[in-house]
C-alpha positions as CSV (number, residue, x, y, z in Angstrom):
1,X,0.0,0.0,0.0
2,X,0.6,3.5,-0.5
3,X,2.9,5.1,2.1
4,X,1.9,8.3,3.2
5,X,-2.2,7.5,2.9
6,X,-4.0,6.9,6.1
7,X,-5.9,3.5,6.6
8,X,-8.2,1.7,8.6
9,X,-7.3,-1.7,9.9
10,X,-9.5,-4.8,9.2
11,X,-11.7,-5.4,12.1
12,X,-14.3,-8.0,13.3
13,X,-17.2,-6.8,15.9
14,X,-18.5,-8.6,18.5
15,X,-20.9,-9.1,21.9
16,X,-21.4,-10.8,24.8
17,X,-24.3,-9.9,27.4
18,X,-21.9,-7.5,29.2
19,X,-19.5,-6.3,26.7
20,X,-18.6,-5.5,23.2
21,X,-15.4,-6.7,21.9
22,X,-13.5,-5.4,18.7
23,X,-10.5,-7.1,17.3
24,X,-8.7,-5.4,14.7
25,X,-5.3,-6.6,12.6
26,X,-2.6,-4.8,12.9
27,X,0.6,-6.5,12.6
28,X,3.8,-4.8,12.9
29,X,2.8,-1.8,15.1
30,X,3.8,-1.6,18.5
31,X,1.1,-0.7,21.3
32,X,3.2,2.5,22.4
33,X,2.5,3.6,18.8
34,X,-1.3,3.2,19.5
35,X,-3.5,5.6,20.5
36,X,-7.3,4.5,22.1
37,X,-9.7,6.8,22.8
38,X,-13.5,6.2,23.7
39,X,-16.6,8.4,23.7
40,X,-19.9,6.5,24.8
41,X,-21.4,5.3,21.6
42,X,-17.6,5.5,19.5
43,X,-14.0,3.9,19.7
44,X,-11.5,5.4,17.7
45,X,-7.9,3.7,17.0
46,X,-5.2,5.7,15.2
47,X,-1.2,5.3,15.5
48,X,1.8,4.4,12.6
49,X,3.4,1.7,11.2
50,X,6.2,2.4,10.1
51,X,7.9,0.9,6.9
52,X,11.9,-0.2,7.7
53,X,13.2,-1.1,4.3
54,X,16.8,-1.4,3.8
55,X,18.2,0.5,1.2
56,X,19.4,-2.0,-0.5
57,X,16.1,-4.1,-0.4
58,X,14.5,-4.0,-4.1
59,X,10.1,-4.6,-4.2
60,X,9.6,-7.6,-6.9
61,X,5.5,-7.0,-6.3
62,X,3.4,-4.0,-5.0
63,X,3.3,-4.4,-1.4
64,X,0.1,-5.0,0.0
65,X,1.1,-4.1,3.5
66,X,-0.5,-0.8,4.8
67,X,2.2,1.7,6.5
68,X,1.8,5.4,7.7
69,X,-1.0,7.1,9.6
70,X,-3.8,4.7,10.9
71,X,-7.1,6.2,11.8
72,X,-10.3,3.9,12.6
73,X,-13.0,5.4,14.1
74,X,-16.6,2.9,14.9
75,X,-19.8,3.9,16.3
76,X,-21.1,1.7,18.9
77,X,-24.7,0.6,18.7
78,X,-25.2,1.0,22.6
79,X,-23.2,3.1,25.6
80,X,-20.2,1.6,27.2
81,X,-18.7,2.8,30.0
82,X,-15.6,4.4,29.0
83,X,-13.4,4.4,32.2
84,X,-13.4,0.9,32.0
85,X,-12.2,0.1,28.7
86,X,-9.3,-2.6,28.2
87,X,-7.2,-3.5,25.5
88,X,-3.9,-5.7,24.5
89,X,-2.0,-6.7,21.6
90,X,-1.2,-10.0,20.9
91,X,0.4,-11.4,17.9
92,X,-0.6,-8.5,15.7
93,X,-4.5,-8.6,17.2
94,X,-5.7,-5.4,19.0
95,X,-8.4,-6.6,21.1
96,X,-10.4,-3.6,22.6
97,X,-12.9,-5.0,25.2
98,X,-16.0,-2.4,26.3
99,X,-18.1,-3.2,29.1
100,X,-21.5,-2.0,28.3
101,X,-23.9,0.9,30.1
102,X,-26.6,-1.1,31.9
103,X,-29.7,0.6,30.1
104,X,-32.6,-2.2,31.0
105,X,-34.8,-0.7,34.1
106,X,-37.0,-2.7,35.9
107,X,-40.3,-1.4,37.8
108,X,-41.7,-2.3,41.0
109,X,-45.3,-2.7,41.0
């Protein structure tokens, strides 16, 4: 890919009763290069990857690898409580887990 452009990483979406849970791929790009930063009903990711070629290295094919400025931003289709956020990298997977905003209220009758 294009160095210089700014790209979104693939990403898969997920639930459980209390949480929503977004993996994204993003091999080659250190967590201190990440930055994570909720609002109640978004989750944005941006950082860099930076491309290390040596000078001497010669590209036989277009790479398909993305490098430069990463922005991702999702909407969330309920609240989560964004002090509570966690995430970790592992193997080139971000996984961002949001616990959700209790919304159900039950009445006494």
């Amino acid at each position: 890919m294009e160095e210089g452009k700014t790209w979104c990483p693939a990403i898969e979406f997920n639930e459980t009763d209390g949480d929503l849970i977004l993996k994204a791929e993003i091999p080659g790009v250190e967590i201190k290069h990440l930055n994570i930063s909720a609002e109640p009903m978004s989750i944005s990711i941006s950082g860099v990857h930076d491309h290390h070629k040596l000078s001497t290295e010669k590209e036989l094919i277009p790479s398909q690898l993305h490098y430069g400025q990463l922005d991702c931003n999702v909407s969330l289709p309920v609240e989560i409580q964004v002090n509570h956020i966690e995430a970790e990298l592992i193997d080139g997977v971000l996984t961002i887990t949001m616990p959700k905003i209790n919304v159900a209220t039950t009445l006494n009758l």
